[in-house]
DSSP file (Angstrom, degrees, kcal/mol; ACC not computed):
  #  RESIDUE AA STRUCTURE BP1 BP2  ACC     N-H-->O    O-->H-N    N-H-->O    O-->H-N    TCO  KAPPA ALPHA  PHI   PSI    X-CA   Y-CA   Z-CA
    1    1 A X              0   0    0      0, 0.0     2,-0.2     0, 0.0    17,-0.2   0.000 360.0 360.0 360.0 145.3   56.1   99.2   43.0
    2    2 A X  E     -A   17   0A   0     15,-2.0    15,-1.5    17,-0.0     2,-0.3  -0.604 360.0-143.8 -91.9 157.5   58.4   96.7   40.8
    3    3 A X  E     -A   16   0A   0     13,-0.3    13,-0.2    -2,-0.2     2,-0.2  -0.833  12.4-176.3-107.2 167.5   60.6   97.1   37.9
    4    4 A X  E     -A   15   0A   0     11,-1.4    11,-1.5    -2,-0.3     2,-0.7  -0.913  23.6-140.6-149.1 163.0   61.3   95.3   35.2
    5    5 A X  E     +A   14   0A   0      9,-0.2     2,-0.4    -2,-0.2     9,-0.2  -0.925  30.0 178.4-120.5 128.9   63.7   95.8   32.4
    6    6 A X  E     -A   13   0A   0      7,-1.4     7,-1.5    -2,-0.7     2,-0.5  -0.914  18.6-142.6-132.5 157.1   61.8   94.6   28.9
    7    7 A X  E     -A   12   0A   0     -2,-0.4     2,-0.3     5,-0.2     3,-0.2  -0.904  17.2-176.2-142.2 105.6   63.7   94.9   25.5
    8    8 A X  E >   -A   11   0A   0      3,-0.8     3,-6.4    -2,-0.5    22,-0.1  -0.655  69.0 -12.4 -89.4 153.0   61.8   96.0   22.4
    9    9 A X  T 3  S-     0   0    0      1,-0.3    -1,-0.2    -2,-0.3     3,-0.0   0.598 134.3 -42.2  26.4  30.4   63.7   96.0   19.2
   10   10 A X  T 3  S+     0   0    0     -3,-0.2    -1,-0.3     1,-0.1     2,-0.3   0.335 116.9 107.7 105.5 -14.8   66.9   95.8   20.5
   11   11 A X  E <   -A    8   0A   0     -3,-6.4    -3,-0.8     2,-0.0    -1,-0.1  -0.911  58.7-134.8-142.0 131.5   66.4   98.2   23.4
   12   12 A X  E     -A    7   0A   0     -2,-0.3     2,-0.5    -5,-0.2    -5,-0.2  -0.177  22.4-176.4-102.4 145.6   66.2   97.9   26.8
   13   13 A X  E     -A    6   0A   0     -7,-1.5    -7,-1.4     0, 0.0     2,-0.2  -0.938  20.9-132.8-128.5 158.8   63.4   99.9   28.7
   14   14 A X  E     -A    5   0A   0     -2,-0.5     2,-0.3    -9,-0.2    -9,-0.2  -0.535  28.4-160.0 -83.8 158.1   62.9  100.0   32.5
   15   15 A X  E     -A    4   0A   0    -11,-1.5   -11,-1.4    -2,-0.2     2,-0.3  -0.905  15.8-148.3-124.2 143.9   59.3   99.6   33.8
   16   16 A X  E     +A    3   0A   0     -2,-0.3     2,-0.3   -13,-0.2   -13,-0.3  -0.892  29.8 151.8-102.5 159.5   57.3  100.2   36.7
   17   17 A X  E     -A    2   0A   0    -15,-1.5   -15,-2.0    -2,-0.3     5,-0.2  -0.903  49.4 -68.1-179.0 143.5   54.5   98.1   37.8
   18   18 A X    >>  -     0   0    0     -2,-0.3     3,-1.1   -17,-0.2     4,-0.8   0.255  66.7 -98.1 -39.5 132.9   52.2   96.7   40.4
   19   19 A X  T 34 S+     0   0    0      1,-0.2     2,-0.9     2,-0.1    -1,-0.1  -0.355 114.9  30.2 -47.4 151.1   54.3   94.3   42.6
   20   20 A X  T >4 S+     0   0    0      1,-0.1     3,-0.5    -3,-0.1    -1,-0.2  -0.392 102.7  82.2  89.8 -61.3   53.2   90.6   40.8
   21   21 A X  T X>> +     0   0    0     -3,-1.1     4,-2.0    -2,-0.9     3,-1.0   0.589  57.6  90.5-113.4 -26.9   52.8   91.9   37.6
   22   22 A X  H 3X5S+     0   0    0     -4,-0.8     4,-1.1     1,-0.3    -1,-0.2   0.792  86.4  55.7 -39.7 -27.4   56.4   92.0   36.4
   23   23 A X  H <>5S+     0   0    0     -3,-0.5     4,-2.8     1,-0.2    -1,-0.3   0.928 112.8  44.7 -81.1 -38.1   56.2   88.5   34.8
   24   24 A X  H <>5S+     0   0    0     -3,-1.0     4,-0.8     1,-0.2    -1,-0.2   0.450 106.9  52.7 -88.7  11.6   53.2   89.8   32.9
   25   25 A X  H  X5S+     0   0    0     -4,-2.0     4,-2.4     2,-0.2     5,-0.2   0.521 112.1  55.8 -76.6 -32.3   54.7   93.4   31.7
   26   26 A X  H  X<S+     0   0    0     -4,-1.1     4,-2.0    -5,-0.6     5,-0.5   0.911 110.4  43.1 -84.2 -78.4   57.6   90.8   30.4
   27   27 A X  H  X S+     0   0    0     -4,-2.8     4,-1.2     1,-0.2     3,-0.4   0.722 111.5  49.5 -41.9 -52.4   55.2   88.9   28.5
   28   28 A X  H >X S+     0   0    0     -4,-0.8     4,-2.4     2,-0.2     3,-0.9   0.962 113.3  50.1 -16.9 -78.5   53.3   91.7   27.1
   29   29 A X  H 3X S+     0   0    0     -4,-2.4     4,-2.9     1,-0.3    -1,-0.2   0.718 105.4  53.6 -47.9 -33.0   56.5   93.2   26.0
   30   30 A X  H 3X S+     0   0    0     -4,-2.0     4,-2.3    -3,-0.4    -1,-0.3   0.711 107.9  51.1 -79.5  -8.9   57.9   90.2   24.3
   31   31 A X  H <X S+     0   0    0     -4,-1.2     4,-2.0    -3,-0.9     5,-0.5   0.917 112.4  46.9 -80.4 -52.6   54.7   90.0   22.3
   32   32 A X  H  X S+     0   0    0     -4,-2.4     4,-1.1     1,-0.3     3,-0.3   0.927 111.9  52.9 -55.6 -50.8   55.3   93.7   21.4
   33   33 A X  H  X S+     0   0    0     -4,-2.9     4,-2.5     1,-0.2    -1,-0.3   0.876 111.0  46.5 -63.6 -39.2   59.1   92.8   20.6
   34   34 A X  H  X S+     0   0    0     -4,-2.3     4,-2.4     1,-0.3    -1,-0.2   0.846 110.6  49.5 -81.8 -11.6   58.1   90.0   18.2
   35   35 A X  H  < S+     0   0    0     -4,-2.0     4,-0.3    -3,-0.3    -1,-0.3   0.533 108.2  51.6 -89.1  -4.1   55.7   91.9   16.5
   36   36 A X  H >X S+     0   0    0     -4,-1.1     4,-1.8    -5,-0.5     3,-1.3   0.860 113.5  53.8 -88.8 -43.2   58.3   94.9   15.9
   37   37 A X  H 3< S+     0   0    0     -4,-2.5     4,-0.3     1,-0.2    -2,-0.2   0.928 104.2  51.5 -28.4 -75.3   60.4   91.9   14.6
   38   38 A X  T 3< S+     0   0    0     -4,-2.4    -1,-0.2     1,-0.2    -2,-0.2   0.345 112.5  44.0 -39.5 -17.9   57.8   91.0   12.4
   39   39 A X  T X> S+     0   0    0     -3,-1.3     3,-2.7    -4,-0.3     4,-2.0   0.854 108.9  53.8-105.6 -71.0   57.5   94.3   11.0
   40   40 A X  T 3< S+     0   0    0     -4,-1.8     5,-0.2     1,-0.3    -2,-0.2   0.478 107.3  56.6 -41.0  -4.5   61.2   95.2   10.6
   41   41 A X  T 34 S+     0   0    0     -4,-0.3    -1,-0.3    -5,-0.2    -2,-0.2   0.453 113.1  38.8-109.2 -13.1   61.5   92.0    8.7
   42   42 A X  T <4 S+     0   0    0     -3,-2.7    -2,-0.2    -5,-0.1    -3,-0.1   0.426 138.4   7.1 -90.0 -18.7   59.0   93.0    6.4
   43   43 A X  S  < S-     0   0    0     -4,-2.0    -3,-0.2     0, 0.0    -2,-0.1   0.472 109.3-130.4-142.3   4.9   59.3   96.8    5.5
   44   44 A X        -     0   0    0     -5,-0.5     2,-0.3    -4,-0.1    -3,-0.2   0.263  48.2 -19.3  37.9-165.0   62.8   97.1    7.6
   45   45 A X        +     0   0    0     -5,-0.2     3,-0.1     1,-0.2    -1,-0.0  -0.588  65.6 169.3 -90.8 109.6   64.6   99.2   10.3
   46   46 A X        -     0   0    0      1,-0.7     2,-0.3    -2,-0.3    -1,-0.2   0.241  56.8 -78.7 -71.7 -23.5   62.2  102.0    9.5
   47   47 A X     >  -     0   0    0      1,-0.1     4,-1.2     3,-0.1    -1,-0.7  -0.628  55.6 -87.5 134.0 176.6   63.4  104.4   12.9
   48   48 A X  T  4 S+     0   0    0     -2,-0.3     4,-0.5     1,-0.2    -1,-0.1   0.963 121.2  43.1 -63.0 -67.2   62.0  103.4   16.5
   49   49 A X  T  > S+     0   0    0      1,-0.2     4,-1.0     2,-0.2    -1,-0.2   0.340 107.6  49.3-117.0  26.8   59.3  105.2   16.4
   50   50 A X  H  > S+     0   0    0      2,-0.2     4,-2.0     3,-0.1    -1,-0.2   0.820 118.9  45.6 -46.0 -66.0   57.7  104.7   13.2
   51   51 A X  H  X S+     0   0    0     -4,-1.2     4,-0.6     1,-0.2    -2,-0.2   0.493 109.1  53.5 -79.5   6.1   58.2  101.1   13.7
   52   52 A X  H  > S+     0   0    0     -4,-0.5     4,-1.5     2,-0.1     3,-0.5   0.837 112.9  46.4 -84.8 -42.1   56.9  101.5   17.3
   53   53 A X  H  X S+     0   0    0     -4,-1.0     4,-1.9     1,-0.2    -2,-0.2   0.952 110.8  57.7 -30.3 -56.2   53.4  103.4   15.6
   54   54 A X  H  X S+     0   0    0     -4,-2.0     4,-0.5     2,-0.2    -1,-0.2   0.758 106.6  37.4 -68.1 -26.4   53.5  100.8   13.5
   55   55 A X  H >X S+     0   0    0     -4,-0.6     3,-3.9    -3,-0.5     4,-0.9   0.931 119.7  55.3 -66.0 -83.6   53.3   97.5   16.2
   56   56 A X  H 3X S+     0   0    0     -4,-1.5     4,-2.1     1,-0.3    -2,-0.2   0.521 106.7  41.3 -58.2 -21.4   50.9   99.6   18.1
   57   57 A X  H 3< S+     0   0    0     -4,-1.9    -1,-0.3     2,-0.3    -2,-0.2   0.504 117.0  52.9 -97.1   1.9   48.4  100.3   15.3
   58   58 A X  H <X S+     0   0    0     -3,-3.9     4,-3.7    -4,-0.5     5,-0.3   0.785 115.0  42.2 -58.6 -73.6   49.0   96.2   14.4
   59   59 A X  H  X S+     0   0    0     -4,-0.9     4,-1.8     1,-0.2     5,-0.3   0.941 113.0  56.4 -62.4 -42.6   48.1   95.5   18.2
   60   60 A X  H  X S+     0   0    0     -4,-2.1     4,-3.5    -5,-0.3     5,-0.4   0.909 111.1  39.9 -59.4 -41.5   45.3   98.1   17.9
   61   61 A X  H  > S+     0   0    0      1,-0.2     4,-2.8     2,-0.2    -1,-0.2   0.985 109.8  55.1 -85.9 -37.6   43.6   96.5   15.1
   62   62 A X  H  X S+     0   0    0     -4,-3.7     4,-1.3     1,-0.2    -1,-0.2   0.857 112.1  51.6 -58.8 -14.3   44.1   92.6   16.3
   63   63 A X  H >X S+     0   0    0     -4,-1.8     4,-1.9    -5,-0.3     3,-1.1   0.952 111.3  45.7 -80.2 -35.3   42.2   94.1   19.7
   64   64 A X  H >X S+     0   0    0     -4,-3.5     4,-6.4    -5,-0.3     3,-0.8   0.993 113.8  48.9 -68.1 -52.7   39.5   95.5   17.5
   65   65 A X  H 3X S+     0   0    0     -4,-2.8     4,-1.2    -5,-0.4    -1,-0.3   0.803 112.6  47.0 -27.5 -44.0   39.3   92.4   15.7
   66   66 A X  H <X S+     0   0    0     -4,-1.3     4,-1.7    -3,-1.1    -1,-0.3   0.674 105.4  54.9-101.4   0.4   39.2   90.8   18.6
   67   67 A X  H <X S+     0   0    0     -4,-1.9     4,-2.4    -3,-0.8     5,-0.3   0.765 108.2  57.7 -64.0 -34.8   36.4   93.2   20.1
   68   68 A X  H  X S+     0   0    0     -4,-6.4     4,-5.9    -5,-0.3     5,-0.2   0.982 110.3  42.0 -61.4 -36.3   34.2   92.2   16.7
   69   69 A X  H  X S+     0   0    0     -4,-1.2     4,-2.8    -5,-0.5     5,-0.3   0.976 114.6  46.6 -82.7 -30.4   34.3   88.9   17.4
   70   70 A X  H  X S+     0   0    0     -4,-1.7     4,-5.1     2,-0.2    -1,-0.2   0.953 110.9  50.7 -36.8 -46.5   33.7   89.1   20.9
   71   71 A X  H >< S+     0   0    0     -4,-2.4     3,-1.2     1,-0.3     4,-0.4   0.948 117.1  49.0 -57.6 -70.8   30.8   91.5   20.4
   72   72 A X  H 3X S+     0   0    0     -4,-5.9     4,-1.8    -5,-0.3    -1,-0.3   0.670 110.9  44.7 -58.0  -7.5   29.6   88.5   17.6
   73   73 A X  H 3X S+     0   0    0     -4,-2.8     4,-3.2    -5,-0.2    -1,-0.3   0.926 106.2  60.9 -78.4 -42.5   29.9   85.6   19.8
   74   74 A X  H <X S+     0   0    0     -4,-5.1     4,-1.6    -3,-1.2    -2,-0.2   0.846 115.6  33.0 -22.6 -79.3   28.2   87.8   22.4
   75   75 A X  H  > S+     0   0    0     -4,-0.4     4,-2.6     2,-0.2     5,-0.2   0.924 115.9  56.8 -37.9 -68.3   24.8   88.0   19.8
   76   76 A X  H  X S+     0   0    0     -4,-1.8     4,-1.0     2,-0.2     5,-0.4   0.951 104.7  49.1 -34.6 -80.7   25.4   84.7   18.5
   77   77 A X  H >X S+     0   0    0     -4,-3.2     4,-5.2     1,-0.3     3,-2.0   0.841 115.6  49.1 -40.2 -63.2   25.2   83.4   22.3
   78   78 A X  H >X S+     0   0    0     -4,-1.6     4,-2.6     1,-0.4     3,-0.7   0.924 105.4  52.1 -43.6 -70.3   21.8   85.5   22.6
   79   79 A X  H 3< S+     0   0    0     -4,-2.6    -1,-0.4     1,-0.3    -2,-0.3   0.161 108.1  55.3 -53.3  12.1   20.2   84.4   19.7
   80   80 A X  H <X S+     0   0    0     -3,-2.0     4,-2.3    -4,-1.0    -1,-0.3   0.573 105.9  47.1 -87.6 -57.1   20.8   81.1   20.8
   81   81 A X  H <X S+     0   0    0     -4,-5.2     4,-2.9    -3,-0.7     5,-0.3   0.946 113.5  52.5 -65.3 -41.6   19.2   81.4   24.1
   82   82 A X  H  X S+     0   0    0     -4,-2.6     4,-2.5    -5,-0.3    -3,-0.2   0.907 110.1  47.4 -23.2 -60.6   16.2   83.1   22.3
   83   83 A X  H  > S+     0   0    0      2,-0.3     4,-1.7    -5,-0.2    -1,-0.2   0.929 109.4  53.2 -54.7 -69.7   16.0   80.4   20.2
   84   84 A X  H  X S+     0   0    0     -4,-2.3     4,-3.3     1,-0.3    -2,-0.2   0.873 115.3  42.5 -20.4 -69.5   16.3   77.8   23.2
   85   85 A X  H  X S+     0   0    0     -4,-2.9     4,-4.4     2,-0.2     5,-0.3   0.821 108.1  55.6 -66.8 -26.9   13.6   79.3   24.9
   86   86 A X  H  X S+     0   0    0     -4,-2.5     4,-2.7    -5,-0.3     3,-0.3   0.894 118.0  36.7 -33.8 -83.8   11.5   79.8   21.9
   87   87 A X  H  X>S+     0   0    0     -4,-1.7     4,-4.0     1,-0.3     5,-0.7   0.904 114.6  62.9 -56.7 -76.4   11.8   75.8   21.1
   88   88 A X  H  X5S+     0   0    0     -4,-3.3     4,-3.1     1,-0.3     5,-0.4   0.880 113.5  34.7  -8.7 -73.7   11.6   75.3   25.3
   89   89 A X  H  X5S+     0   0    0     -4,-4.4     4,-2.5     1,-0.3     5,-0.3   0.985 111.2  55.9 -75.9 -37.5    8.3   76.8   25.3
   90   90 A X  H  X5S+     0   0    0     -4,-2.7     4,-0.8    -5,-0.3    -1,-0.3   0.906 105.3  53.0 -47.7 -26.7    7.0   75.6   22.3
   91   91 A X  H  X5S+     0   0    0     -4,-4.0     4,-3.4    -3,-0.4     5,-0.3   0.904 110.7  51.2 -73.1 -35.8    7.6   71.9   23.3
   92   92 A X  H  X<S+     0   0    0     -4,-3.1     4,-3.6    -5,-0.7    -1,-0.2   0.922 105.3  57.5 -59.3 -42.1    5.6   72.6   26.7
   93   93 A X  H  X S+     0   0    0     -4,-2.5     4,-0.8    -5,-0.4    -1,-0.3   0.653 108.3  45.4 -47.2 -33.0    2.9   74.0   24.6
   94   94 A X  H  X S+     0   0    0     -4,-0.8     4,-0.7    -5,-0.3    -2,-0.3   0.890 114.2  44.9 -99.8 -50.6    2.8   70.9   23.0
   95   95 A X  H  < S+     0   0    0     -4,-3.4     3,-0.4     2,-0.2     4,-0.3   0.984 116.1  46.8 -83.3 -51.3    2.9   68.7   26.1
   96   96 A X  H >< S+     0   0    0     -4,-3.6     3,-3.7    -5,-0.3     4,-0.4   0.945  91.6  85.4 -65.1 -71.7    0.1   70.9   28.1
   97   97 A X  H 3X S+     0   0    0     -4,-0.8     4,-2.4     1,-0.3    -1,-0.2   0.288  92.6  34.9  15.3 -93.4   -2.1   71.1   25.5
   98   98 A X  H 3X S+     0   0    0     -4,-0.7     4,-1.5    -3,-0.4    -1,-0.3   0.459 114.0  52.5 -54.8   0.3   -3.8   68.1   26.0
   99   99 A X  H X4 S+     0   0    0     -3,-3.7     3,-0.7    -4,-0.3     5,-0.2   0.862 110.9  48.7-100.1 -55.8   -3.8   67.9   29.3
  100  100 A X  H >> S+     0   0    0     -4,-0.4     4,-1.0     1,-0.3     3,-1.0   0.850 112.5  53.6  -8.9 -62.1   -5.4   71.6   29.3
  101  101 A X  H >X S+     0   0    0     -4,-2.4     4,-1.3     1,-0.3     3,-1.3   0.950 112.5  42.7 -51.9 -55.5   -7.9   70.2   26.6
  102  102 A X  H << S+     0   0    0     -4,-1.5    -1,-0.3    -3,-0.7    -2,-0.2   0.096 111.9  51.1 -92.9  37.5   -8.9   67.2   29.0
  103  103 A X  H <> S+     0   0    0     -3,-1.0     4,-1.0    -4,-0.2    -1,-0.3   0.347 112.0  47.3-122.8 -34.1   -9.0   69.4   32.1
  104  104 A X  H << S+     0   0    0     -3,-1.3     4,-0.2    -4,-1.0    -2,-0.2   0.675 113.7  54.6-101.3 -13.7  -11.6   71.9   29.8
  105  105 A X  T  X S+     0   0    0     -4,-1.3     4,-0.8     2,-0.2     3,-0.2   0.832 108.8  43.6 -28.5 -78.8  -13.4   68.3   28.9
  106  106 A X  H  > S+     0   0    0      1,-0.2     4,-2.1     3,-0.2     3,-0.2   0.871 112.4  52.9 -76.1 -30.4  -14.0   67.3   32.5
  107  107 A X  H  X S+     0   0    0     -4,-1.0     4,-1.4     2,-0.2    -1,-0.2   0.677 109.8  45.8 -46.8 -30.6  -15.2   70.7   33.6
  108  108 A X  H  4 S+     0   0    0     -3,-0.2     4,-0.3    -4,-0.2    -1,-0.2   0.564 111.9  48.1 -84.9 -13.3  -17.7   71.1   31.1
  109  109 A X  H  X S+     0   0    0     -4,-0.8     4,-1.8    -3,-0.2    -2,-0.2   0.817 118.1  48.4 -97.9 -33.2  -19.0   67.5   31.7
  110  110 A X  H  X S+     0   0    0     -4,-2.1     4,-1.7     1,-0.2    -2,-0.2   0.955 117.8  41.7 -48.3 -61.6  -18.8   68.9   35.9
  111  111 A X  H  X S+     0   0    0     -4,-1.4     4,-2.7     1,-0.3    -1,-0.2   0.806 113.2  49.2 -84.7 -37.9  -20.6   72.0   34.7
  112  112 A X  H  > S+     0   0    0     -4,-0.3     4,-0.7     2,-0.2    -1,-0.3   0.878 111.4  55.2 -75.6 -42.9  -23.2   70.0   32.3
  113  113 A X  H  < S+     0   0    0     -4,-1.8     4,-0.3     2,-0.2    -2,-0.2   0.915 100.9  54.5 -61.9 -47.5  -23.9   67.6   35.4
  114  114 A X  H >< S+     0   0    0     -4,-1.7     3,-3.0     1,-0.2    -2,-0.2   0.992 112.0  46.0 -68.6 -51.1  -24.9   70.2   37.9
  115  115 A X  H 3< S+     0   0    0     -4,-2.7    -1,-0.2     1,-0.3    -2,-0.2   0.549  97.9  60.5-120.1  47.3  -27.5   71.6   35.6
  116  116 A X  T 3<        0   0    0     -4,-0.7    -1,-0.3     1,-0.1    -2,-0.2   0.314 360.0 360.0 -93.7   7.5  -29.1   68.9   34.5
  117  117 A X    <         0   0    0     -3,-3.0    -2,-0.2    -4,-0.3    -3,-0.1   0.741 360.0 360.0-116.4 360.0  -29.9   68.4   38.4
């Protein structure tokens, strides 16, 4: 297992973490740090951990956010292939048609030949 040493709001904490990973615990954490920034610079040095509830229920709601949209691209993307195929088969429909038609044409003139002999 690694450490890492990460500094939120001013203060450093040590980490543990999958070997590899340290470079992306550091990134994480500096996203965490700028958004505790971002908050102490709006409503100010509220305590640690008020203003650590508050990043995390910030980060809670951009993931949800970013669960909605997923979820809607997700639908979107379906109704798009629906759609595709809908159009898909209708165009095939349209091209078989006639050929179907002159297929049911020469079979009835087949059928019409044998028994008039």
């Amino acid at each position: 297992m690694a450490q890492v040493s990460v500094t939120i709001n001013g203060r450093n904490y040590p980490i543990v973490c999958d070997d590899g990973q340290e470079e992306h615990v550091t990134r994480l954490a500096s996203y965490i740090d700028k958004r505790a920034s971002e908050i102490a610079e709006t409503v100010g040095q509220v305590g640690e951990s008020r203003l650590l509830v508050m990043v995390n229920l910030l980060i809670a709601d951009e993931l949800s956010e970013a669960y909605d949209e997923m979820e809607r691209l997700q639908v979107a993307a379906k109704n798009s292939e629906q759609a595709i195929r809908t159009e898909t088969r209708e165009a095939m429909e349209t091209k078989i048609a006639p050929v179907v038609e002159s297929l049911a044409v020469r079979i009835e003139n087949i059928a019409d030949g044998l028994e008039s002999d």
